[in-house]
N, C-alpha and C positions, 0 to 999 in steps of 0.2 A: 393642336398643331403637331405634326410628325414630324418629328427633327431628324429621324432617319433618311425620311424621304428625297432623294436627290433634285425634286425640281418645286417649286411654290409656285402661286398666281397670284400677280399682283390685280386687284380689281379694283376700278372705279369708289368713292363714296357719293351710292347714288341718293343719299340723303339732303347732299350740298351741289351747289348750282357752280359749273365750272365758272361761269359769267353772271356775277351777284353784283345787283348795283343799284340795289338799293340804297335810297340816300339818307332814310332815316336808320340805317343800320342794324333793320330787325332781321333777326336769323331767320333763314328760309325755313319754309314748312313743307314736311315730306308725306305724302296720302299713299300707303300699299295697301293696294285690294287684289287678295285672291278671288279673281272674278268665275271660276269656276265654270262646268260646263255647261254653255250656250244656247242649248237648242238637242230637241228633241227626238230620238230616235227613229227615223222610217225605214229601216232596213226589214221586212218580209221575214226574216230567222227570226225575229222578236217576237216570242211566245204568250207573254204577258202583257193581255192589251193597257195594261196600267201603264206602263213603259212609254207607249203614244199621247199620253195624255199629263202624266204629272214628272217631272225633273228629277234626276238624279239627286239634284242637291235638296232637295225637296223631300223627297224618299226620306235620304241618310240622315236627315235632321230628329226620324224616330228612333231612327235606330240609335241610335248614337246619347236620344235620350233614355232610352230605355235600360240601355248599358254602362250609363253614366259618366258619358264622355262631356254631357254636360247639362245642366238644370234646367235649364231654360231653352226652349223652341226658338232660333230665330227665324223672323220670318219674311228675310230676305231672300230672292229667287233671283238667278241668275238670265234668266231669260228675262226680265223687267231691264237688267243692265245692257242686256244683248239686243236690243229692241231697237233703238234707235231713236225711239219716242223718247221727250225731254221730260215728259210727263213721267213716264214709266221707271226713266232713269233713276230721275231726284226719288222716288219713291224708296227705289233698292238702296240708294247709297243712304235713306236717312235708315230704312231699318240695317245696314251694317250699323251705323253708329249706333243706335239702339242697342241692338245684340252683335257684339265686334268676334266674337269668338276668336278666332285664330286667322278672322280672313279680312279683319281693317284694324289700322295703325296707323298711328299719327304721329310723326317728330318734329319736334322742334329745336332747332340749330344741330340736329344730328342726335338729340336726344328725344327717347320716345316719350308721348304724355300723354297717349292712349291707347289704350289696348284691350283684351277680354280681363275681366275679372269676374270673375264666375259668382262669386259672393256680395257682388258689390252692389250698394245704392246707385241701380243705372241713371236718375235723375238727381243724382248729386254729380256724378261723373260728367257729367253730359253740360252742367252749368260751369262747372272746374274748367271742362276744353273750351266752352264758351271762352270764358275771361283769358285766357292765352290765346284767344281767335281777336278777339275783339280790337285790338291795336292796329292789325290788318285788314279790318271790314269795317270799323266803325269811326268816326270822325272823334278826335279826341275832346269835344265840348257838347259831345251829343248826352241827348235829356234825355235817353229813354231809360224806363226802368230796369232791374237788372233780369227778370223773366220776358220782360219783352224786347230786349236787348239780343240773350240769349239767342231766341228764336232766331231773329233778324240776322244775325251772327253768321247760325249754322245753312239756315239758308243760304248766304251768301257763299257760305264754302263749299256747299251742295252746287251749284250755278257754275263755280267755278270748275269743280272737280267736271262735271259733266262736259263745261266745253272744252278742257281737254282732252278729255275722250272719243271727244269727237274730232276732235283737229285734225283735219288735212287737208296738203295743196292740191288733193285730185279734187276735180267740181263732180265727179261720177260718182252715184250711189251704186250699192250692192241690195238689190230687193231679198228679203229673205219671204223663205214661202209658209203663205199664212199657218199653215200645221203644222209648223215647226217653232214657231213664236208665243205658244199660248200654254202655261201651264195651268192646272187644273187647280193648283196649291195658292195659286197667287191671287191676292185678297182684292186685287182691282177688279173694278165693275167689267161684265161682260161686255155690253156696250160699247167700254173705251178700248174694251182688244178687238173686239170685231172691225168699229165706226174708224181704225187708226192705220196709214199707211205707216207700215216698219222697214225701215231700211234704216243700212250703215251707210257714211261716207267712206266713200273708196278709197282704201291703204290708212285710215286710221287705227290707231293701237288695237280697237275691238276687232274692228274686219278682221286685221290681221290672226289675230287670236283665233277667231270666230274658224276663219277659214282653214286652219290648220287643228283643231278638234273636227272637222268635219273627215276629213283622212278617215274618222272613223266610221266608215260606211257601213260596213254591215253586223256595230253590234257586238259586243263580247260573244252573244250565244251566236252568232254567225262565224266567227273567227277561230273557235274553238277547237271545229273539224278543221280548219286547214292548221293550225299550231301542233294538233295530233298528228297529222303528214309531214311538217316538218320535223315532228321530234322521231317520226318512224323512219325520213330520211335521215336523219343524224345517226340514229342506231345504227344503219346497214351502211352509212359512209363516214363516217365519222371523221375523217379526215379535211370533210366539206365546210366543217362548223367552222371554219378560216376563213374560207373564198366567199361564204353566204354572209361573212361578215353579223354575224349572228350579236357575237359579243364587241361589235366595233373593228377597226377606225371609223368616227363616225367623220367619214371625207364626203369627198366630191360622189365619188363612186356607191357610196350608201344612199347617199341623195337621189343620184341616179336610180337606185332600185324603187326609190319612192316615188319617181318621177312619172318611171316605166313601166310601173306594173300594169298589166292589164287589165282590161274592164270588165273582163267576162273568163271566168274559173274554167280555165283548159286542161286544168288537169294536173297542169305543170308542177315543179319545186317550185321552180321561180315567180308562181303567182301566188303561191302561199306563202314564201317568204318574205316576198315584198307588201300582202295585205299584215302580215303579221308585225313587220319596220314600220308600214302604216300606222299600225293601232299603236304602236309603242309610243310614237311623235305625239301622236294625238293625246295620249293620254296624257305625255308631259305637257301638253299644251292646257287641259283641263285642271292641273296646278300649278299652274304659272302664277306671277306674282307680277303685280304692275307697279313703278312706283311713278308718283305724279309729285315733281320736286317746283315750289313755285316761290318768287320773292317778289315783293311790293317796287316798282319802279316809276317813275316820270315820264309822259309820253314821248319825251325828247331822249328817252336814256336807255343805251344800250343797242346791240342790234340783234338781240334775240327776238321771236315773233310775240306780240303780246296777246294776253285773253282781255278781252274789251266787256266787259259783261251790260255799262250801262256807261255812260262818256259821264258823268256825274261818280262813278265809285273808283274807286283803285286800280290801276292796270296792274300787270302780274308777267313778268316772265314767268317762262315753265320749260321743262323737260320733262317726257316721257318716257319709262325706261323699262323696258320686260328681265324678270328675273326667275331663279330658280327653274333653269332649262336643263337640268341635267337630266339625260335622258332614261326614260323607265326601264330597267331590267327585261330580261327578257324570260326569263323565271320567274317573273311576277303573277304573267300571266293567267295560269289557275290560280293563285290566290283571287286578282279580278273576276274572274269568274266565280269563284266561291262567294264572295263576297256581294257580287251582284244579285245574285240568287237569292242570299239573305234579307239581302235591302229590302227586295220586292216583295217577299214573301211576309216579312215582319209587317211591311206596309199596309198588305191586303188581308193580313188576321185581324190587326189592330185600330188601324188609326181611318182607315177607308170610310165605316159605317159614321163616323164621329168628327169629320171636320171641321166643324165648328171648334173645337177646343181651341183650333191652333187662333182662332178670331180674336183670345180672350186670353190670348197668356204674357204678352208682349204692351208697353207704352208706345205710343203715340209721339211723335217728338211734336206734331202738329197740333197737341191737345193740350190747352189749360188743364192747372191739376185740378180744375172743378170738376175735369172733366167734357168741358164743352167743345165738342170737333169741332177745329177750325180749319181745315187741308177742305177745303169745297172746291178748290183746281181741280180735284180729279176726278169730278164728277161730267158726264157727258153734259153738254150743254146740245 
């Protein structure tokens, strides 16, 4: 904290439910997913047809191993969360839980009791969150054992976590378009991406998300030449880097450049600057942080909306809450580009020929340690 600083922010703790009313008085449970970017690039300046076909966060999963930002592949894909499909969904959130890295967290009463541990026995970790789940998904005189308990467990917080994701009072879906929904990286059968309509429900936390990474129209390598027009207009005006709003207020009137920019490159300052405030939103949009705050209630109790998942299990107040919106530098930008460049490039030396690896480096949450696959839901029927 700066004790210099003349002003502070008070913020919420969106860990805890303003309205908790629970009656067995267990501390709420908090789910942050960095859900990361969405959906797949079709901008025309995109050079590397890999780019059309496998995910950013996909890509950066070698990189990042090979650099050793971390041990292990996960092999969670962010277009599985952005899908729509319940199928696809529970998929991506059980491999976060799997490999949490830095993009799922779990607390309970405001304390975390799951996160990446890089070194860790992931299937001792994974039965520990079990039994701290178990109080709120499991009958407390229930006979099951403690591995098939487990299971039944995370599932149920899988189930959960999804239909808040999906919660909204609009009845309108947002269709996403098929070639933009299907990464190349992602271990589901072809079949169930082809055979499956994908849509969002309209103004749910995803659309929202979804639709504000999409700002990013044309692409780091398409943005680049208009970032150089703007940095060549700042040389010869310098005095404009104020009115263009370059470095903020981020008001009404910034909004407005976002709002207004044009659909077609005339040439202008003003349509470079405005696709360049574009890509900046968007990229903060691409690490954003969601949290999904829920507590165990009575169907008589409260008037928050509840998750009903089966009229036999638990009902659940919830909040949904978007965080880490501060928005991206506008200096950052060549390093994005440097960086993007990298990603693809390491992707297409290395790990292109040899996919398979990634098939064989991660658990299963759906498997006996025999080994024997039990997840047969996500096979096309």
């Amino acid at each position: 904290m700066d004790t210099f600083s003349g002003c502070a922010l008070c913020l919420p703790n969106l860990t805890q439910l303003s309205c908790c009313c629970s009656r067995e008085h267990r501390p709420p449970l908090c789910i942050e997913i960095k859900p990361k970017c969405g959906f797949l690039p079709s901008s025309r300046h995109v050079t590397k047809e890999i780019k059309h076909k496998v995910c950013r966060f996909c890509m950066h999963q070698h990189f990042k191993l090979a650099h050793g930002k971390w041990k292990r592949l996960s092999r969670y894909c962010p277009l599985d969360l952005f899908s729509g499909n319940k199928q696809r969904m529970s998929l991506a959130i059980k491999h976060l839980i799997e490999e949490p890295q830095n993009n799922f967290k779990i607390f309970k009463g405001g304390e975390c009791i799951y996160s990446c541990k890089d070194d860790a026995d992931v299937l001792q970790d994974v039965d520990e969150l079990a039994q701290h789940l178990r109080p709120y998904f499991l009958p407390s005189g229930s006979l099951m054992n403690g591995h098939q308990s487990s299971k039944v467990v995370l599932n149920e917080l899988i189930q959960v976590i999804v239909s808040a994701l999906l919660s909204s009072w609009d009845p309108r879906k947002t269709h996403l378009s098929e070639g933009r929904v299907r990464c190349e990286a992602s271990l589901l059968h072809r079949d169930l991406l082809r055979n499956t309509n994908h849509c969002l429900p309209k103004d749910c936390v995803l659309d929202k998300i979804l639709g504000t990474q999409m700002l990013d129209s044309l692409d780091i390598e398409g943005l680049n030449p208009l970032f150089k027009r703007v940095e060549q207009h700042l040389q010869d005006f310098p005095k404009e880097r104020s009115s263009l709003q370059i470095d903020g207020p981020y008001s009404q009137s910034f909004l407005e450049k976002i709002q207004n920019c044009p659909t077609e490159d005339d040439g202008s300052i003003e349509y470079a600057v405005g696709k360049v405030h574009q890509y900046r939103v968007a990229m903060t949009a691409k690490d954003c942080s969601i949290m999904i705050t829920i507590a165990t209630c009575g169907e008589e109790d409260g008037p928050v909306p509840s998750l009903e998942i089966q009229p036999s299990k638990p009902h659940f107040t919830y909040s949904v809450s978007i965080l880490d919106l501060d928005p991206k530098p506008y200096e950052s930008i060549p390093h994005q580009s440097r960086l993007d460049s990298k990603i693809v490039n390491h992707y297409l030396r290395s790990t292109l020929p040899n996919n398979q690896e990634l098939a064989n480096q991660s658990v299963f949450l759906g498997w006996d340690r025999e080994g024997e696959d039990c997840t047969l839901v996500f096979h096309p029927v």
